[in-house]
N, C-alpha and C positions, 0 to 999 in steps of 0.2 A: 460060304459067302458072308462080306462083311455086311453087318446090321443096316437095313433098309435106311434109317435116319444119316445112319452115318453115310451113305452112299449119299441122300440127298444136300447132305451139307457139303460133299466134297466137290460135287457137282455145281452148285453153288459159286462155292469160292473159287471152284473154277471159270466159271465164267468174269469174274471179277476179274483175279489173275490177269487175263484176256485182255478184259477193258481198260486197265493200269497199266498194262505193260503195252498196247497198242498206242495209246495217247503220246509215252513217253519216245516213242521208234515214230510217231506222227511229227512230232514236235520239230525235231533233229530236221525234219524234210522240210520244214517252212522257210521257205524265202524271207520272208518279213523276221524271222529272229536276229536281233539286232546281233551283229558277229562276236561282239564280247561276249555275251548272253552264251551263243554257238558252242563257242570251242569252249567253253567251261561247263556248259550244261551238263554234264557225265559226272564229271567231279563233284559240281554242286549239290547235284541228285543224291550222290555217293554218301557224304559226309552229311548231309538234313539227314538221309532213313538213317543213318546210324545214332544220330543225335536222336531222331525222333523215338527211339528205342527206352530212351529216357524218359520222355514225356508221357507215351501209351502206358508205361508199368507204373507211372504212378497215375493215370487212368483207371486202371486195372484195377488198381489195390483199391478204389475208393467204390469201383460201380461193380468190379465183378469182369471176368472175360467175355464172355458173351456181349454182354454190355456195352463194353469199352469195342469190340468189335464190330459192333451195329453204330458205334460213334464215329470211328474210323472211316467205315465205309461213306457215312454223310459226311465226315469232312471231307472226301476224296470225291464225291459229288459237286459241294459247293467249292472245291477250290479250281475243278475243270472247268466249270460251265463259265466263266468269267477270264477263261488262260485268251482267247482271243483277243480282247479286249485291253487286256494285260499286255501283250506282245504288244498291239500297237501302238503305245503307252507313250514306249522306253524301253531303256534298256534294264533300269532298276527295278521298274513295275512288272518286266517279264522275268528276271530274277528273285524278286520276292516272290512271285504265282508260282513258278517251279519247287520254291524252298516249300511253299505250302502244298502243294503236289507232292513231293518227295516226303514230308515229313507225314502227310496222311496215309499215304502207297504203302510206307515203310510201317506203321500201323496195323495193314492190314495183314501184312505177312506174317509179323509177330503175332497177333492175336489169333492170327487162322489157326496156324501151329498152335500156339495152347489151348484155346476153344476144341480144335479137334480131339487134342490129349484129354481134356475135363471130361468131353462127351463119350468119346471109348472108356474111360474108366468108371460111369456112368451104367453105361452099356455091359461092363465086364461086368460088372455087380450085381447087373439081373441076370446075365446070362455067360456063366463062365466060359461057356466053350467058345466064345469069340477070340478068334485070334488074333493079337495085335500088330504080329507080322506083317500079316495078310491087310490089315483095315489101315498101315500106316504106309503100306505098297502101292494102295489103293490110293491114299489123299498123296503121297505124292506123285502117282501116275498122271494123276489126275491137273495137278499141278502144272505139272511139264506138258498136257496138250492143253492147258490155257496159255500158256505163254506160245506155243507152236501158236494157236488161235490168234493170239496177239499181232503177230508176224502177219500173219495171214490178211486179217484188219487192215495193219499199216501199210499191206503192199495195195489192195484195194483200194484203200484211199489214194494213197500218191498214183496208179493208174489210172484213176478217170478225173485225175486233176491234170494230167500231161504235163504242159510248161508252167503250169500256174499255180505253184504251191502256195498262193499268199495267203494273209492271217483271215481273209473274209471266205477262202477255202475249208480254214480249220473248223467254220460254227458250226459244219452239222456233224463233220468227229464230233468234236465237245461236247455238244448237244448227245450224241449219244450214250458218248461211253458215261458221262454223268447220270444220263438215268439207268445205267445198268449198274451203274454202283449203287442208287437211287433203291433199285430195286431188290439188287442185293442186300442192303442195308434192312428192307421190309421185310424181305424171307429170313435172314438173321434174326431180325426181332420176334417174326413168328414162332422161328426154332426157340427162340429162347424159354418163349414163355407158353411154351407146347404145341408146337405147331409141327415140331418131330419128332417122331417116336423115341429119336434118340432119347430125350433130354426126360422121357415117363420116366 
């Protein structure tokens, strides 16, 4: 069995995963995104996380992974909670809220994956018999049913919206999956600075 810590941190990130990727499968289904906004939203998303790649590594280098991972997560909090709002805007103002959406999202991927690699090599050093097979099986199993999770979410919402996907439909998505990032961002911080066995 991989290391208790590290179970709880994958668990974790998974629920995030969850929350970042149901937002963005939410979004696509709003009536009120203005149609430019629409048919580019994928693309745009695409090229922010890949830019944003840039941005988190020299994050990293200045605070640490862990760090820069709990900062990600609060930027992915405050740039949802206000995407309603944004939409209704414009078309510019619901295209910048997504660039900041995507550039924080794409954040948190990158740093999960290295947060998790620091924390297993962490973990190897007090206890070699961990396998990192098994523990890298694990965070990405783990991975894949937050994003199934995600799906899950976005079908939930657009159901008990029926015909009315509009942006005053979005606030309480928003509302949520922000404090689940909100709160992911809290249990990151805690892991960091010993709140999981991993990181003893």
């Amino acid at each position: 069995m991989p290391d208790g810590g590290l179970i709880a941190f994958c668990l974790i990130q998974m629920l995030g995963f969850a929350a970042l990727a149901s937002i963005g499968k939410s979004v696509l289904h709003a009536d009120a995104l203005p149609p430019m906004v629409l048919e580019h939203a994928l693309l745009v998303l695409s090229i922010v996380r890949l830019l944003g790649i840039w941005l988190w590594t020299l994050v990293a280098e200045r605070t640490g992974v862990p760090a820069a991972l709990v900062s990600a997560y609060f930027a992915s909090a405050c740039s949802i909670l206000p995407l309603p709002s944004a939409i209704a805007s414009g078309p510019w103002q619901s295209a910048f809220a997504l660039c900041l959406i995507g550039v924080s999202s794409g954040g948190v991927v990158l740093l999960s994956w290295s947060s998790f690699s620091e924390r297993l090599a962490l973990v190897q050093q007090r206890d070699a018999r961990t396998d990192a097979a098994s523990s890298y099986g694990l965070f990405t199993a783990s991975s894949k049913i937050g994003l199934g999770l995600s799906g899950f979410l976005a079908g939930a919402w657009v159901g008990r919206q029926g015909d009315s996907l509009t942006t005053q439909a979005l606030w309480p998505m928003a509302t949520l999956i922000a404090g689940i990032c909100l709160a992911a961002a809290i249990l990151n911080w805690s892991g960091r600075y010993g709140g999981t066995r991993a990181v003893h």
